[in-house]
PAKETOR-384824 format. One record per residue (C-alpha): residue in three letters; x, z, y. Coordinates in steps of 0.5 Angstrom, whole numbers, padded with zeros to 4 digits, always signed. Example, Ala and Ser with C-alpha at 12.3 -4.5 7.8 and 13.67 -1.06 7.14 Angstrom:
2
Ala+0025+0016-0009/Ser+0027+0014-0002/
END
This chain:
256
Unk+0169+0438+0634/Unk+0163+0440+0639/Unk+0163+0447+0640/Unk+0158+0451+0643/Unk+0160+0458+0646/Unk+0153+0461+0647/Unk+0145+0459+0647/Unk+0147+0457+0655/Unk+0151+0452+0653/Unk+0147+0448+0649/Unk+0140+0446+0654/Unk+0146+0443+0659/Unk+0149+0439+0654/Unk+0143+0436+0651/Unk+0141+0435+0659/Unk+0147+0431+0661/Unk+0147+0426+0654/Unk+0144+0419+0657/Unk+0138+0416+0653/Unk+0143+0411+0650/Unk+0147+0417+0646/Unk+0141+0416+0642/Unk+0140+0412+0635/Unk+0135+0408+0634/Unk+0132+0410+0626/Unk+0134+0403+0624/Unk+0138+0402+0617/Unk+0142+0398+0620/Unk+0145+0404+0625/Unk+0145+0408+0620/Unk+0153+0406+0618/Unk+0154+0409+0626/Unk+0153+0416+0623/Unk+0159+0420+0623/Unk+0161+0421+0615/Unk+0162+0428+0615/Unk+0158+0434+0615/Unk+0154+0436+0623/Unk+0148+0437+0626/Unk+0142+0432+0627/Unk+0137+0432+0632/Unk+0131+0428+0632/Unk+0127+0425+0637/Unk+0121+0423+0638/Unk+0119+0418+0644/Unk+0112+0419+0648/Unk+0108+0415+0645/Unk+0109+0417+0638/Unk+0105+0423+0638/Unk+0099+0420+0639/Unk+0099+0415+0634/Unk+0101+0421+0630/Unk+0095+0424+0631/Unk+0090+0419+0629/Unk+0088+0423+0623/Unk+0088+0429+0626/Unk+0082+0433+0628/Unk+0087+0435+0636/Unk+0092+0430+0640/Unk+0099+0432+0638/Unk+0102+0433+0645/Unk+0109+0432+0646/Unk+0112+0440+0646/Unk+0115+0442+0653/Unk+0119+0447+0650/Unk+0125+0443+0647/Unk+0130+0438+0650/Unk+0128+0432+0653/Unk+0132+0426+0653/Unk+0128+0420+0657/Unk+0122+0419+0654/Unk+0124+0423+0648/Unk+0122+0430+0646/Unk+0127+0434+0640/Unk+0122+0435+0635/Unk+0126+0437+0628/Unk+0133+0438+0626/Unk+0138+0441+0621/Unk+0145+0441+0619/Unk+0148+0438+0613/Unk+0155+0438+0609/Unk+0157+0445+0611/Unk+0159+0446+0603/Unk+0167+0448+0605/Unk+0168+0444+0599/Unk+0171+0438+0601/Unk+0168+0433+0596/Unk+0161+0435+0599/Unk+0163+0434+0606/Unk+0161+0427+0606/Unk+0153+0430+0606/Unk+0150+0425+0612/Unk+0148+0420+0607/Unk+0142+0424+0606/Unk+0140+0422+0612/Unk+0139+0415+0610/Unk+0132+0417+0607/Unk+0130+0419+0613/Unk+0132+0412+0616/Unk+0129+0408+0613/Unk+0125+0407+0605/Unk+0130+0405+0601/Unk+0133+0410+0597/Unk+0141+0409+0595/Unk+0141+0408+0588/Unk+0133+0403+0587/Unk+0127+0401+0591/Unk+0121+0406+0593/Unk+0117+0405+0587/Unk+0111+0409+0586/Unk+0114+0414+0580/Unk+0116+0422+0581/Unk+0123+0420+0581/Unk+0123+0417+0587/Unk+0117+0421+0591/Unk+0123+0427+0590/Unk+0127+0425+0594/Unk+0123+0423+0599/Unk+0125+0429+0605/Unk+0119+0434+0607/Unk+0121+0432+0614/Unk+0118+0425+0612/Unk+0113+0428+0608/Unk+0110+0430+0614/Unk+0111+0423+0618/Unk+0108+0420+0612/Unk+0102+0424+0612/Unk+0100+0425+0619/Unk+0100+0416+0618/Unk+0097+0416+0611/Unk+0092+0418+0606/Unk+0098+0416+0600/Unk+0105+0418+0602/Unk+0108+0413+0597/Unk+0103+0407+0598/Unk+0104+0407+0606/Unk+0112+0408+0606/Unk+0112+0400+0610/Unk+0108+0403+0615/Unk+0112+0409+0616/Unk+0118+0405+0616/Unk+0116+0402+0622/Unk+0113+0407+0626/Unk+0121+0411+0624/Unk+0124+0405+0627/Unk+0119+0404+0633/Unk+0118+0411+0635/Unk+0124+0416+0632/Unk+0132+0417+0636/Unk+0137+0421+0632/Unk+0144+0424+0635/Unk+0148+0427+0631/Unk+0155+0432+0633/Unk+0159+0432+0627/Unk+0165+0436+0625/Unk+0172+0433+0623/Unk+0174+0436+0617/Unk+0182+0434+0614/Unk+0182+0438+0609/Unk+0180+0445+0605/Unk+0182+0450+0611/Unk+0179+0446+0616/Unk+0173+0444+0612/Unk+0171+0451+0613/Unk+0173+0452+0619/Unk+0168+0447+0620/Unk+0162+0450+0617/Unk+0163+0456+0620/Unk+0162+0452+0627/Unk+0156+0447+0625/Unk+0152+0454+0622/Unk+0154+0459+0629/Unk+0153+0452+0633/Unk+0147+0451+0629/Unk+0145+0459+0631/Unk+0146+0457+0637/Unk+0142+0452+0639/Unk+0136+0455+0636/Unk+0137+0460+0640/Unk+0136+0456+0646/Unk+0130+0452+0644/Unk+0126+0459+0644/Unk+0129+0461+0650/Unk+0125+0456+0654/Unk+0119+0460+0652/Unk+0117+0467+0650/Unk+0110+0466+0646/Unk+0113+0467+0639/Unk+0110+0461+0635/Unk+0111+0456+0639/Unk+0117+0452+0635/Unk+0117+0451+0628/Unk+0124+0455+0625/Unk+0129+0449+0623/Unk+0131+0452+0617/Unk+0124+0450+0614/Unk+0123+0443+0615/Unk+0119+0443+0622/Unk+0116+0440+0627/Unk+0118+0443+0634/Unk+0111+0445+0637/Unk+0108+0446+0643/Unk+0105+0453+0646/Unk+0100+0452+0642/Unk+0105+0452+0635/Unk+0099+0457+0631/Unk+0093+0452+0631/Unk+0097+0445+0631/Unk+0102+0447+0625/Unk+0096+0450+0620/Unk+0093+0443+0622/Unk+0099+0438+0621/Unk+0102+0442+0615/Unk+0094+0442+0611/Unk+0093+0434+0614/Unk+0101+0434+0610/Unk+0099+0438+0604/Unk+0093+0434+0602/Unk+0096+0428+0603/Unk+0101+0429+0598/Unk+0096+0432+0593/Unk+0092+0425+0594/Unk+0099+0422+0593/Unk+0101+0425+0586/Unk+0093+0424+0584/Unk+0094+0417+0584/Unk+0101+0417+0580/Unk+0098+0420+0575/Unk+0092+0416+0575/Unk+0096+0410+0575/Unk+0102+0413+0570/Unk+0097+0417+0566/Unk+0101+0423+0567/Unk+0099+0430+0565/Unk+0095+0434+0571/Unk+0100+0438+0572/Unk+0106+0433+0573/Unk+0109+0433+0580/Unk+0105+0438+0582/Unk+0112+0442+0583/Unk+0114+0437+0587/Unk+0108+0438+0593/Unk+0111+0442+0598/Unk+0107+0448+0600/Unk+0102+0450+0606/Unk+0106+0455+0611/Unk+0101+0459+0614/Unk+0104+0465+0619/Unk+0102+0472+0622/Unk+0098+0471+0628/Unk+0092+0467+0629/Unk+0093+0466+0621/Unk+0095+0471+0615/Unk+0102+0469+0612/Unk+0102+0467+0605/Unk+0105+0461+0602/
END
């Protein structure tokens, strides 16, 4: 079980993994994720960004304040399974909606029931890629595979002491590296806080994330447009299901 004793041990050991430590966002490596509750790291290789940008109104660069792994650059990262309860621990199968476009109980559709479950980091990927979050999963299925890397530190855990134990270190780890990725730089806004499901940004994170989160918001609106068109849902049907636009204090008032 990795441990991190303070921020300064965590930039080191990033540094220090070989490009191979990454997996490759393919259903197939998904088996390869440890089946117990860590922390995930999502990297995006170069060249990504700017076919992210293609409907954008900027180029997305690459952040200079994250780690850096060969060509890919940390973007987005979370922790799961840190329930103390045993029978939750088995929590990285959430990471599957992220691998790829199957979800584990039925195909992807175009129904409510399974645009919940898609996560809002993909939400985000798919509306940077696409009009309709839904109708291009095909396109960002295969832009997962091409461009994002994963890796994963997961955290053994035998039984209910140990299972606590184990929480407890994936949350104070979890402290740890966040405090290390704002150290690399001190203009406040520069990174997405992980805790919201965002993107890592570069110095300019103010202008870049109100433009990203607005391109996400209005493609899950033309998303659910179209499912009720399509269904002849009630207007209001899956609206609670779009995730709100974040403005921040600074350039733009706070208000969500």
């Amino acid at each position: 079980m990795k441990h991190f004793n303070s921020p300064d041990d965590v930039q080191p050991y990033f540094s220090a993994l070989p490009y191979e430590a990454l997996l490759e966002a393919r259903h197939e490596n998904h088996a390869q994720v440890p089946d117990q509750m860590g922390i995930y790291f999502w990297f995006l290789c170069e060249e990504g960004f700017e076919k992210l940008s293609g409907k954008l109104p900027v180029i997305v660069r690459p952040p200079q304040s994250t780690f850096k792994i060969g060509d890919a650059y940390l973007v987005y990262y979370g922790h799961v399974g840190t329930d103390t309860n045993l029978k939750h621990v088995a929590y990285s199968n959430n990471l599957q909606y992220y691998f790829q476009s199957t979800i584990p109980h039925k195909q992807l559709e175009c129904d409510l029931e399974c645009y919940s479950l898609l996560s809002c980091f993909r939400k985000t990927v798919s509306g940077l890629l696409c009009d309709d979050i839904l109708a291009g999963q095909e396109e960002v299925k295969a832009f997962f595979h091409d461009y994002f890397r994963i890796y994963y530190l997961a955290y053994e855990a035998a039984s209910q002491e140990e299972a606590a134990a184990a929480s407890r270190a994936v949350k104070k780890d979890f402290q740890h590296i966040t405090r290390a990725i704002f150290s690399l730089n001190h203009s406040f806004g520069a990174i997405g806080h992980p805790t919201t499901e965002e993107f890592v940004y570069d110095a300019d994170g103010f202008d870049v994330r109100f433009i990203i989160e607005n391109r996400r918001f209005m493609a899950e609106l033309n998303t659910i447009s179209n499912l009720q068109q399509k269904f002849k849902f009630d207007y209001e049907a899956g609206r609670d299901l779009v995730e709100p636009r974040l403005f921040f204090e600074g350039k733009y008032r706070a208000v969500s």
